[in-house]
C-alpha positions as CSV (number, residue, x, y, z in Angstrom):
1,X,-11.2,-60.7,-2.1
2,X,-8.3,-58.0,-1.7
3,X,-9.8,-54.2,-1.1
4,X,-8.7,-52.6,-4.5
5,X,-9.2,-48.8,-2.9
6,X,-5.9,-47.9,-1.5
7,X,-5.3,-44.7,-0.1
8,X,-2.8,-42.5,-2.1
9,X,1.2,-42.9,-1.2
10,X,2.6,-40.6,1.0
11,X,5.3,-39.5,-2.0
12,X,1.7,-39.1,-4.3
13,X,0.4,-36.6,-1.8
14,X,3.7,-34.7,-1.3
15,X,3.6,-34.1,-5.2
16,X,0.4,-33.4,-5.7
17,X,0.4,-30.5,-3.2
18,X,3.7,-29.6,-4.9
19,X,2.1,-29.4,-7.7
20,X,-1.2,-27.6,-6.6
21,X,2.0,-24.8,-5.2
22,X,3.3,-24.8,-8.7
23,X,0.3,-24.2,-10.4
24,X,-0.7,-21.4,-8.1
25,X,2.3,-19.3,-8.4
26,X,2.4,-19.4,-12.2
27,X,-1.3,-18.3,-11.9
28,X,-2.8,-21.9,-13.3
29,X,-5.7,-21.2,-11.1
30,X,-7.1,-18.7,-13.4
31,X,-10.1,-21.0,-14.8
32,X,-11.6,-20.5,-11.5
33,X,-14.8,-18.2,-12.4
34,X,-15.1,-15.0,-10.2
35,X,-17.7,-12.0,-10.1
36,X,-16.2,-9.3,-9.9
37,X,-12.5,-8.0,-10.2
38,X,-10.8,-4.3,-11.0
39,X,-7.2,-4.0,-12.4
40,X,-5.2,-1.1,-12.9
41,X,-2.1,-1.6,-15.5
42,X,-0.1,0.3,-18.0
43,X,-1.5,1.7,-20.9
44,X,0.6,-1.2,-22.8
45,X,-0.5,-3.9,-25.4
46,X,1.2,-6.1,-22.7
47,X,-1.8,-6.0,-20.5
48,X,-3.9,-7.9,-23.0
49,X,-3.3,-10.9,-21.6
50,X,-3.9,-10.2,-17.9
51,X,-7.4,-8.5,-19.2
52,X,-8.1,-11.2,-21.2
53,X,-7.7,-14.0,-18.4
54,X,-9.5,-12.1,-16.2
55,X,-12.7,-11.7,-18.6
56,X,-12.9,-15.6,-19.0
57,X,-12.9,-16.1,-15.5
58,X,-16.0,-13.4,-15.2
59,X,-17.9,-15.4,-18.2
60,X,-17.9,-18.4,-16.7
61,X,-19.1,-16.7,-13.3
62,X,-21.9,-15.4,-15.5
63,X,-22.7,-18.0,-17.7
64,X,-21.6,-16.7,-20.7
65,X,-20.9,-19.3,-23.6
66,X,-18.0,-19.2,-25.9
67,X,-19.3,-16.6,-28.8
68,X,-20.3,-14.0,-26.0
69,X,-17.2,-14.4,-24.3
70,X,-15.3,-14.0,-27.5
71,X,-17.9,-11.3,-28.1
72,X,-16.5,-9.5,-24.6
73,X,-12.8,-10.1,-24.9
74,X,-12.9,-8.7,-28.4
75,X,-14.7,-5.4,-27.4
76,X,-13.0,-4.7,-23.9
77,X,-9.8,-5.1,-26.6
78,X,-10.8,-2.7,-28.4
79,X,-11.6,-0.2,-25.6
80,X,-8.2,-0.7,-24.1
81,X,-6.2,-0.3,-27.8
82,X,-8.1,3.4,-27.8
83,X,-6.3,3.9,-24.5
84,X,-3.4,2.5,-25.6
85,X,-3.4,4.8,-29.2
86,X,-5.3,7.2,-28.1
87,X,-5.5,9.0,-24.4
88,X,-1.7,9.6,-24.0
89,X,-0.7,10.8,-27.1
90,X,0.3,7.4,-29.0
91,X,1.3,4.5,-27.5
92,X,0.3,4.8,-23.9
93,X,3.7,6.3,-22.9
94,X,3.7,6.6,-19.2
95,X,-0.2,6.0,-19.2
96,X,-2.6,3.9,-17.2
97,X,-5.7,1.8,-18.1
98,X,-8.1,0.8,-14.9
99,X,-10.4,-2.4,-16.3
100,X,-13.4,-2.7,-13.4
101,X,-15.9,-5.4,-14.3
102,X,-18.5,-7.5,-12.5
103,X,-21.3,-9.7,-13.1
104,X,-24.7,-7.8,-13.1
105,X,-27.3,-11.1,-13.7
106,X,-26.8,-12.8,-17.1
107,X,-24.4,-10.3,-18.4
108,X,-21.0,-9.2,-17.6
109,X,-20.4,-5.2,-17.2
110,X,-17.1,-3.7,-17.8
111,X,-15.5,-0.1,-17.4
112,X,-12.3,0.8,-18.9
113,X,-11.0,3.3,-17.8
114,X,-8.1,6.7,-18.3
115,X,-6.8,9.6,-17.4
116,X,-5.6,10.8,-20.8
117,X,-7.4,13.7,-22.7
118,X,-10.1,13.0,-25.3
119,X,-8.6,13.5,-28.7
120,X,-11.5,15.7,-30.5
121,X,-10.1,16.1,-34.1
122,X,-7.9,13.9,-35.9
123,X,-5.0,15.2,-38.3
124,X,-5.4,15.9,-41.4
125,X,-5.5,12.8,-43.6
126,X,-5.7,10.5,-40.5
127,X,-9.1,7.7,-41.2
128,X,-11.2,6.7,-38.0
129,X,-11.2,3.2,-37.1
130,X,-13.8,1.3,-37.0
131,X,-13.4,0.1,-33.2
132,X,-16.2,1.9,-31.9
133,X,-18.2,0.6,-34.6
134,X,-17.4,-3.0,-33.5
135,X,-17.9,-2.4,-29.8
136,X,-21.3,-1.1,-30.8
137,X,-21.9,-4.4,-32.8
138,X,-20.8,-6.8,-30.7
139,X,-21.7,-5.5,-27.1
140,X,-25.4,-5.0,-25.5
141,X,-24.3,-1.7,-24.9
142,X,-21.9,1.1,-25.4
143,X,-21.7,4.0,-23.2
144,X,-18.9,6.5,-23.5
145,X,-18.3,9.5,-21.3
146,X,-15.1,12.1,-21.5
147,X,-13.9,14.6,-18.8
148,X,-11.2,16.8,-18.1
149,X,-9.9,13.5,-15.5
150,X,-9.8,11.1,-18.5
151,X,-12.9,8.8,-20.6
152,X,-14.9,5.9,-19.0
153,X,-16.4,3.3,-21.6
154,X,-18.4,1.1,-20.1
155,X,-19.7,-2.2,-22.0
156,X,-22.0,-4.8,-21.1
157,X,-22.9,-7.9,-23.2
158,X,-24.8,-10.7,-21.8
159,X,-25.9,-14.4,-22.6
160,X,-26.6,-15.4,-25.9
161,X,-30.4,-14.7,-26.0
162,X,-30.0,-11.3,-26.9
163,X,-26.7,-9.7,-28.4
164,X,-27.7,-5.6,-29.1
165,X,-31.2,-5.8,-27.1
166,X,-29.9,-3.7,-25.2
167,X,-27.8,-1.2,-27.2
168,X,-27.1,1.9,-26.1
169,X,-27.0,4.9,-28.6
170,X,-26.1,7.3,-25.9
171,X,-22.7,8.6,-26.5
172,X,-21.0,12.0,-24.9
173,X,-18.0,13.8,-26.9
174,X,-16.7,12.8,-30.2
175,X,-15.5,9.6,-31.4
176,X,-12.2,8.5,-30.9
């Protein structure tokens, strides 16, 4: 009886670390879970992506399922867009966001962070969002802090047992 196991071609191995080199530079490798990871970018719907990526990877280190990832990328979104619309003057001209996040147990904490100026009073005739709303809804808890240096939100959610257990109601400075 022949041995049916052969050991890969020499051409098979050659491509599949080719491959492996590929993959790696167009950043394929970002299903790989880590635990913790900070990112500064520009204030700049562009960075959505890169944030995005990078929260997926930190769910599956934490065990997060699909509807509390979801749950994370949707209000870590919404934090950045208020950096984005709201700490530079509109549009995040020139402006930085800092996104640090790790995994603390079961649930994945974020801070998102600027170095705008708090925008206390809205225009005339200008409506609120509803994004802190959301966050609020969606994440374990909301904490959000102003200073003269620039705001720090900071958002945890956790596994599926228990989506607002542990809301926050602690809020400093006015809504954005």
């Amino acid at each position: 009886m022949a041995d049916t196991a052969r050991a890969p071609s020499r051409g098979l191995v050659l491509l599949s670390a080719a491959l492996r080199r590929v993959a790696i530079a167009l950043g394929l490798r970002a299903f790989d879970p880590v635990e913790q990871f900070d990112i500064t970018l520009p204030a700049h719907p562009s960075s959505h992506p890169r944030v995005r990526r990078a929260l997926r990877r930190l769910s599956r280190a934490a065990g997060l399922d699909d509807d509390r990832t979801f749950a994370l990328q949707v209000v870590v979104g919404e934090a950045i867009n208020n950096v984005i619309e709201h700490a530079y003057g509109g549009g995040g001209a020139d402006g930085i966001l800092r996104v640090v996040a790790r995994c603390e147990g079961d649930a994945v904490v974020v801070e998102v962070r600027d170095h705008g100026r708090w925008r206390s009073d809205r225009p005339d005739g200008e409506q609120g969002g509803r994004g802190i709303q959301l966050m609020r809804g969606l994440a374990d808890s909301v904490d959000i802090r102003s200073a003269p240096s620039g705001t720090t939100v900071r958002l945890a959610v956790s596994g599926p047992a228990s989506p607002g257990a542990l809301r926050s109601e602690t809020e400093h400075g006015p809504t954005r």
